[in-house]
PyMOL Python script that loads the backbone (N, CA, C, O; Angstrom):
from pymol import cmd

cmd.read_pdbstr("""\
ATOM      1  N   UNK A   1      27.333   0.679 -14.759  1.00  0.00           N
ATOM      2  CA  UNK A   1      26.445   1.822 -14.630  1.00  0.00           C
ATOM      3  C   UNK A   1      25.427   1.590 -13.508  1.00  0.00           C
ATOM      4  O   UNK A   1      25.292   2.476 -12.663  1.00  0.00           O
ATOM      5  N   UNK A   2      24.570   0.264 -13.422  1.00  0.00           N
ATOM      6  CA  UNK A   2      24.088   0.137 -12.675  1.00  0.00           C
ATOM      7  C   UNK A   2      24.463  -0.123 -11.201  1.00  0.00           C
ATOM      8  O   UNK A   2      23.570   0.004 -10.363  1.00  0.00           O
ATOM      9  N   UNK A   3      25.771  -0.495 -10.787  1.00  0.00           N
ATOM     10  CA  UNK A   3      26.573  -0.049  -9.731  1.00  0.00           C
ATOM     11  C   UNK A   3      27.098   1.286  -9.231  1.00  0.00           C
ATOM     12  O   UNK A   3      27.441   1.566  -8.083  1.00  0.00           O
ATOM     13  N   UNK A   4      27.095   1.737  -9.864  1.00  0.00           N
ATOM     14  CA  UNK A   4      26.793   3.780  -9.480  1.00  0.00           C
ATOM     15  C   UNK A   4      25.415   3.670  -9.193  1.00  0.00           C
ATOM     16  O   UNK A   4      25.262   3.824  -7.981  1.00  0.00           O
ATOM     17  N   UNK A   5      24.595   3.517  -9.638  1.00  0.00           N
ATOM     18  CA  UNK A   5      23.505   4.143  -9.718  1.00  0.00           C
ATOM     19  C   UNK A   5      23.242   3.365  -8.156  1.00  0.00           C
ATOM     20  O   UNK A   5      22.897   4.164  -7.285  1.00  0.00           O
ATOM     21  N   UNK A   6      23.340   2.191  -7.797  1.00  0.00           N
ATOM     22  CA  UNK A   6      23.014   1.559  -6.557  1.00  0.00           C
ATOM     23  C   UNK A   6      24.226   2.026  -5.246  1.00  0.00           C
ATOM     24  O   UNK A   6      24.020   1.622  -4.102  1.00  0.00           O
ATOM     25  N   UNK A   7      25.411   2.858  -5.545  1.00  0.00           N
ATOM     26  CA  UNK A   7      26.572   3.590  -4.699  1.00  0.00           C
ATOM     27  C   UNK A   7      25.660   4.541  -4.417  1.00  0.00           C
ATOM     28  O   UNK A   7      25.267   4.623  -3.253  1.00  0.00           O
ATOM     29  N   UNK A   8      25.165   5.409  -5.384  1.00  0.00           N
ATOM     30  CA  UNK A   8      24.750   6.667  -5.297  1.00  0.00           C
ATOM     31  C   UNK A   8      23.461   6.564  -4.388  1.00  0.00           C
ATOM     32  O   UNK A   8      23.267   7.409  -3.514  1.00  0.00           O
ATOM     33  N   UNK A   9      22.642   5.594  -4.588  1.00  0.00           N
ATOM     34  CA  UNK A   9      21.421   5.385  -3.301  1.00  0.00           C
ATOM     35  C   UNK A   9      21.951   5.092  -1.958  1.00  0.00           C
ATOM     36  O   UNK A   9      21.818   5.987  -1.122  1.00  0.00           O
ATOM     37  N   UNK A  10      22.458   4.131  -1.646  1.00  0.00           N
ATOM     38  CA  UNK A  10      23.312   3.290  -0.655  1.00  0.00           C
ATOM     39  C   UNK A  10      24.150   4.604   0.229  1.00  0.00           C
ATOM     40  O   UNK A  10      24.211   4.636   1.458  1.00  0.00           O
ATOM     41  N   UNK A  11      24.799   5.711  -0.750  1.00  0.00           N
ATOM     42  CA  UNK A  11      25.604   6.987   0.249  1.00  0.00           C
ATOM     43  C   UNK A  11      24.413   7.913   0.429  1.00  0.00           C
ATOM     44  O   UNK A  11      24.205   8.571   1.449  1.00  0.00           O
ATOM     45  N   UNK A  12      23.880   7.905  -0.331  1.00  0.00           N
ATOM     46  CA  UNK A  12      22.358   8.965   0.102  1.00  0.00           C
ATOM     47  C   UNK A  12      21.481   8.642   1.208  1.00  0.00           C
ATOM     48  O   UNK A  12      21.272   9.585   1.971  1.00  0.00           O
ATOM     49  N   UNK A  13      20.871   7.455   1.505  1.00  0.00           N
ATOM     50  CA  UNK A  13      20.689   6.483   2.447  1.00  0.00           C
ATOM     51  C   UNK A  13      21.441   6.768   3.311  1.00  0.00           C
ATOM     52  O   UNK A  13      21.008   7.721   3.959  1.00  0.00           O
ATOM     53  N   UNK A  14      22.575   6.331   3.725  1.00  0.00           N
ATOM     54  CA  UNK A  14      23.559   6.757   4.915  1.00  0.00           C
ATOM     55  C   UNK A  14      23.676   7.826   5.211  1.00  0.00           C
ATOM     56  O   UNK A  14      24.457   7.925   6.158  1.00  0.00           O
ATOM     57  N   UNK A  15      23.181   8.997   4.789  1.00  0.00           N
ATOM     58  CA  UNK A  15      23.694  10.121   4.933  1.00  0.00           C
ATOM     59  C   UNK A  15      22.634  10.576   5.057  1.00  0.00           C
ATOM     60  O   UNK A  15      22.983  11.578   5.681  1.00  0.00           O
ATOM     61  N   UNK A  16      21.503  10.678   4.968  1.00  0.00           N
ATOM     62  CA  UNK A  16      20.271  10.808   5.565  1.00  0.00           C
ATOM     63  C   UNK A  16      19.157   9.861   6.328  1.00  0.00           C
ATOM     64  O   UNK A  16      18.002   9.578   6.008  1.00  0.00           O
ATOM     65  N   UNK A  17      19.736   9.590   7.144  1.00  0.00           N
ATOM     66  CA  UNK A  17      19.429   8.453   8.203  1.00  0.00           C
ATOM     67  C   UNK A  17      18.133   8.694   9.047  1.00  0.00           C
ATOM     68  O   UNK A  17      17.915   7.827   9.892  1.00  0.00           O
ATOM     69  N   UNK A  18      17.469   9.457   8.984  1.00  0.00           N
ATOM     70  CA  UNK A  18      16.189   9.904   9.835  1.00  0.00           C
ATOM     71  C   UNK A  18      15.083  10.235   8.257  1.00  0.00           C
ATOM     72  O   UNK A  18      13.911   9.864   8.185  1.00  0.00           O
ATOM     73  N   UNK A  19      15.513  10.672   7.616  1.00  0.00           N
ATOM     74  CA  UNK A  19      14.526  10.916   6.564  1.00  0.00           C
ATOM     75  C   UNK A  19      14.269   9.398   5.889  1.00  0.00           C
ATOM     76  O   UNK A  19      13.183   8.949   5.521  1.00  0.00           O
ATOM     77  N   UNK A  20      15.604   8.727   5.831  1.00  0.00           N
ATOM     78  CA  UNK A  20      15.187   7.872   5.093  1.00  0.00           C
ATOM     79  C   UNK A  20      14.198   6.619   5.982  1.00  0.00           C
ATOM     80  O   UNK A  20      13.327   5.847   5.579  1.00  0.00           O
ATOM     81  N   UNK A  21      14.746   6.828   7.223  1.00  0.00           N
ATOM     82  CA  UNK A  21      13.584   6.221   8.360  1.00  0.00           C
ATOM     83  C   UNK A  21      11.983   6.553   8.137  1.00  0.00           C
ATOM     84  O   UNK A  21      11.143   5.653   8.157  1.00  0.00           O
ATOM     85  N   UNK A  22      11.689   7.775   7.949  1.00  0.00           N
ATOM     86  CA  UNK A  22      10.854   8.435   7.916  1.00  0.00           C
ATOM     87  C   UNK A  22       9.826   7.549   6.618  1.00  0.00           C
ATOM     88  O   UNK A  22       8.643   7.209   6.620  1.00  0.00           O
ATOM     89  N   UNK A  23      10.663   7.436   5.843  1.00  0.00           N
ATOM     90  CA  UNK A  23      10.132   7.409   4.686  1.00  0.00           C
ATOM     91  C   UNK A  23       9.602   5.932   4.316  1.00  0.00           C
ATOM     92  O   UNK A  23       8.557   5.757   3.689  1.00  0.00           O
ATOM     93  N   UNK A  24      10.527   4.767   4.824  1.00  0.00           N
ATOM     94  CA  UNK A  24      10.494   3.024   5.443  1.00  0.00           C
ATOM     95  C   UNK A  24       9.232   3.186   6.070  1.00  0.00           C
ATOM     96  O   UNK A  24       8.248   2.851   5.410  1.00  0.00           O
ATOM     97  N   UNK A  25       9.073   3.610   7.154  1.00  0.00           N
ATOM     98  CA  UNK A  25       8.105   3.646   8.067  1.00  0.00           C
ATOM     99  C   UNK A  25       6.561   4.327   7.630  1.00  0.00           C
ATOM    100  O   UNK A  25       5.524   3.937   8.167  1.00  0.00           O
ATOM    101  N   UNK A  26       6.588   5.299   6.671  1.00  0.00           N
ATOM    102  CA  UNK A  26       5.335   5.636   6.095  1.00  0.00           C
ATOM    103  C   UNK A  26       5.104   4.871   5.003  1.00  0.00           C
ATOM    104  O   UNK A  26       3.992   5.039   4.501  1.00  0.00           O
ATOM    105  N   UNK A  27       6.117   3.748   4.261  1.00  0.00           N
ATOM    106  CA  UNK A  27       5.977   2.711   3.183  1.00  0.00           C
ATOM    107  C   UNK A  27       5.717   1.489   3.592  1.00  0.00           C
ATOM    108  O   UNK A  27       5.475   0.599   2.776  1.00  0.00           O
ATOM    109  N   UNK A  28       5.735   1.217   5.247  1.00  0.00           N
ATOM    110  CA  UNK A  28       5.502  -0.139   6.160  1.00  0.00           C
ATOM    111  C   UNK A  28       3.779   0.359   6.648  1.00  0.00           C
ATOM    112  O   UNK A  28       2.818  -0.223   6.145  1.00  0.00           O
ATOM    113  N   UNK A  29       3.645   1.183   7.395  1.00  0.00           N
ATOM    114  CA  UNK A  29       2.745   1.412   8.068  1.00  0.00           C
ATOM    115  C   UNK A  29       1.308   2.288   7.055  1.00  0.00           C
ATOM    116  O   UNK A  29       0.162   2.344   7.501  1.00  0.00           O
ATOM    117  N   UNK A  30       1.559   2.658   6.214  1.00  0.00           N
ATOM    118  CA  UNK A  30       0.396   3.231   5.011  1.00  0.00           C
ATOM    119  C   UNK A  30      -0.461   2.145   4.780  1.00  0.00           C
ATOM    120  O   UNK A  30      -1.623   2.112   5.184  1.00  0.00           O
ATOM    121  N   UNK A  31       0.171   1.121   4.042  1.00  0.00           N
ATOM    122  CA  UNK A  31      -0.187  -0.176   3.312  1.00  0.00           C
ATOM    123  C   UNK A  31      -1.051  -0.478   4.696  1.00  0.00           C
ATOM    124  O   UNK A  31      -2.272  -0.473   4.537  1.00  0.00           O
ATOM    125  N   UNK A  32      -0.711  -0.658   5.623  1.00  0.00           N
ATOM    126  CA  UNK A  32      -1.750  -1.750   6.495  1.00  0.00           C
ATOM    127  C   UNK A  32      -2.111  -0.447   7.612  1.00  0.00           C
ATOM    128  O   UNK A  32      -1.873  -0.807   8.765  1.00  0.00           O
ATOM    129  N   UNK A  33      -2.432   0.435   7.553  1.00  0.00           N
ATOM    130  CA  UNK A  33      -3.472   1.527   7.979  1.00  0.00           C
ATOM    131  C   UNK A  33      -4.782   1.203   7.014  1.00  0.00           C
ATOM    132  O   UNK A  33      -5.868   0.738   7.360  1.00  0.00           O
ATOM    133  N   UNK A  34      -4.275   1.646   5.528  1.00  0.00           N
ATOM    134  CA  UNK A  34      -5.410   1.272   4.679  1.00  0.00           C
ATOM    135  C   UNK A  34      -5.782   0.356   4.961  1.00  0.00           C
ATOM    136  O   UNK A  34      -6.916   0.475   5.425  1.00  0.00           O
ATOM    137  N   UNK A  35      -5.333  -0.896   4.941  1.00  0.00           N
ATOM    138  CA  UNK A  35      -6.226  -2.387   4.985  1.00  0.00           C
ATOM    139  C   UNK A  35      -6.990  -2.387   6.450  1.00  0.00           C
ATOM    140  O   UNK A  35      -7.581  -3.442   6.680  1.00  0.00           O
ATOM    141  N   UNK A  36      -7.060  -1.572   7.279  1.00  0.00           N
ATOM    142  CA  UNK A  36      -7.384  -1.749   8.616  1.00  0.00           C
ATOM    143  C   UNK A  36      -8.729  -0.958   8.518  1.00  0.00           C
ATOM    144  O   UNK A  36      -9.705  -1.124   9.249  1.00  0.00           O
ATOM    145  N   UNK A  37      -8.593   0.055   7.340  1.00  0.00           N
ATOM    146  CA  UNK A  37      -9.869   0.902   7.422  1.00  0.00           C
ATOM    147  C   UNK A  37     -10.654   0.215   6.308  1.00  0.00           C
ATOM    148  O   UNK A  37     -11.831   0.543   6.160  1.00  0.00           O
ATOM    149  N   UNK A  38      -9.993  -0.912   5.333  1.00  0.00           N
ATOM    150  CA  UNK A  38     -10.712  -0.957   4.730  1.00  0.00           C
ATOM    151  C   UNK A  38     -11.920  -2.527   5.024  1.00  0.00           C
ATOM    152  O   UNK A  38     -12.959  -2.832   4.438  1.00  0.00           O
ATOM    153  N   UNK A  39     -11.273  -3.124   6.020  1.00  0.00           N
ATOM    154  CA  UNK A  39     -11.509  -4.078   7.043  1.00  0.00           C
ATOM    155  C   UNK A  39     -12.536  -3.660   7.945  1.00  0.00           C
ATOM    156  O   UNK A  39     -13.560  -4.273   8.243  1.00  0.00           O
ATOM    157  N   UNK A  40     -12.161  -2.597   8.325  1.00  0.00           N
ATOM    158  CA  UNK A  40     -13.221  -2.124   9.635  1.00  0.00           C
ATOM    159  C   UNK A  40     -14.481  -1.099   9.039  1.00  0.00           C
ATOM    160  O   UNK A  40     -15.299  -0.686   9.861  1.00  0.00           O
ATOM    161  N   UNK A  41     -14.626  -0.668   7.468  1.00  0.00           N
ATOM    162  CA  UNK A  41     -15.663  -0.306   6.835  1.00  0.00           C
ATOM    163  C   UNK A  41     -16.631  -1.117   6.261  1.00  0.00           C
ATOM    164  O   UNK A  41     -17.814  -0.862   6.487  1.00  0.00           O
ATOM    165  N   UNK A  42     -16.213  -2.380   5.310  1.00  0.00           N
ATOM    166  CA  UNK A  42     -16.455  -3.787   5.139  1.00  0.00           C
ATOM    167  C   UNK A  42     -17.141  -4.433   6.380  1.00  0.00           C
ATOM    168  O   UNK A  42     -17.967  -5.221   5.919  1.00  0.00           O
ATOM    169  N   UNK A  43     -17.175  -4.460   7.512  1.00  0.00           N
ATOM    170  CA  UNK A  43     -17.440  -4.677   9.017  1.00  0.00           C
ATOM    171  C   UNK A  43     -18.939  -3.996   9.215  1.00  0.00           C
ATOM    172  O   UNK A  43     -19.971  -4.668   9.192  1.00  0.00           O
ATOM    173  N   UNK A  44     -18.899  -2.383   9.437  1.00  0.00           N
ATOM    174  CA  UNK A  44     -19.768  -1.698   9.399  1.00  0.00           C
ATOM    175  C   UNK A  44     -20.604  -1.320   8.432  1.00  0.00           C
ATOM    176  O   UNK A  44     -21.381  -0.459   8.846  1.00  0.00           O
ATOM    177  N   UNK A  45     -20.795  -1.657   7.118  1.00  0.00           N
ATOM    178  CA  UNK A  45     -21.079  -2.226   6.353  1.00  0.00           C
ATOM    179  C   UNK A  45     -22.279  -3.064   6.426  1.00  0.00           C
ATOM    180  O   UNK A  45     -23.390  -2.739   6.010  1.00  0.00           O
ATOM    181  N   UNK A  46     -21.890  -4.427   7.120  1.00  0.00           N
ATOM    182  CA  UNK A  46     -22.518  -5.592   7.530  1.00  0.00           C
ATOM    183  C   UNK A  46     -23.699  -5.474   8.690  1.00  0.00           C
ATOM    184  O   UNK A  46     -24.837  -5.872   8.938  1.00  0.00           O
ATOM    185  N   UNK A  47     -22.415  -4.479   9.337  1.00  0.00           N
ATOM    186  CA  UNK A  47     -23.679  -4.538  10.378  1.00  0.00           C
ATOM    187  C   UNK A  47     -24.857  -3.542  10.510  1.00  0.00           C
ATOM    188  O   UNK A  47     -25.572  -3.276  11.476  1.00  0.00           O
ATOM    189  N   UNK A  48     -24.839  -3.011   9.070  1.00  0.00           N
ATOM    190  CA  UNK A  48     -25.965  -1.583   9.152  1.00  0.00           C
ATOM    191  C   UNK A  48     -27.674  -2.483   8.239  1.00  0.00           C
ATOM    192  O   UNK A  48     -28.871  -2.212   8.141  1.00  0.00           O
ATOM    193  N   UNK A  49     -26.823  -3.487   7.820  1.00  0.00           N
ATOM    194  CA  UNK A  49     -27.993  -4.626   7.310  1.00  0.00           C
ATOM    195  C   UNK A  49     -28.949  -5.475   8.105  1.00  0.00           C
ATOM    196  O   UNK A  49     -28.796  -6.426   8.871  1.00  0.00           O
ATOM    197  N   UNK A  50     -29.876  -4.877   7.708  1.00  0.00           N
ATOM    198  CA  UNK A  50     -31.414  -6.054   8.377  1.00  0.00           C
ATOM    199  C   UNK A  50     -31.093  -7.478   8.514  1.00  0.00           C
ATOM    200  O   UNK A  50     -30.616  -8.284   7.715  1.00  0.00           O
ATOM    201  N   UNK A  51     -31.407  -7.563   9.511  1.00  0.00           N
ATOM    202  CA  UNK A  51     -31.207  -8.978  10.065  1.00  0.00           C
ATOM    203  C   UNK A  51     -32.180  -9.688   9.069  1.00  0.00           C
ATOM    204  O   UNK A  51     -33.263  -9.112   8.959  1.00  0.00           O
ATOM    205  N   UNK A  52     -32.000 -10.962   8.226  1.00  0.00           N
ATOM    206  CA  UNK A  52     -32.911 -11.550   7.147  1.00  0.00           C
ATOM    207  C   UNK A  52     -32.961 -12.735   7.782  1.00  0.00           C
ATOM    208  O   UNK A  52     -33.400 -13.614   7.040  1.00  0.00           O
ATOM    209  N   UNK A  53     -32.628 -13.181   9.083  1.00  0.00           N
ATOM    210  CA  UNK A  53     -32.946 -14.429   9.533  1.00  0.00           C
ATOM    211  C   UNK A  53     -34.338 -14.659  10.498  1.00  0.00           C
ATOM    212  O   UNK A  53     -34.627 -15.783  10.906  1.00  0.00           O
TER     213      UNK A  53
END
""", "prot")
cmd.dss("prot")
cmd.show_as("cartoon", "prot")
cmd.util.cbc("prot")
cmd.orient("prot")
């Protein structure tokens, strides 16, 4: 059963070859967009603080 079920992804996949690109690429590149904003807010952040030295 679970070999159908992994045929049935695997021909769907092949057969939509740009969507499923589409879809890799917004599941690669999301994840570390967020971490970039959440890096570069954390940053500005820091630097809106009084200098205590």
């Amino acid at each position: 059963m679970l070999r159908n079920y992994f045929k049935i992804a695997f021909r769907s996949i092949w057969k939509n070859k740009l969507f499923t690109l589409i879809i890799i690429i917004g599941i690669i590149f999301g994840p570390a967009i967020e971490n970039v904003q959440m890096v570069d807010e954390k940053n500005n952040c820091f630097r809106s603080l009084p200098d205590t030295c």
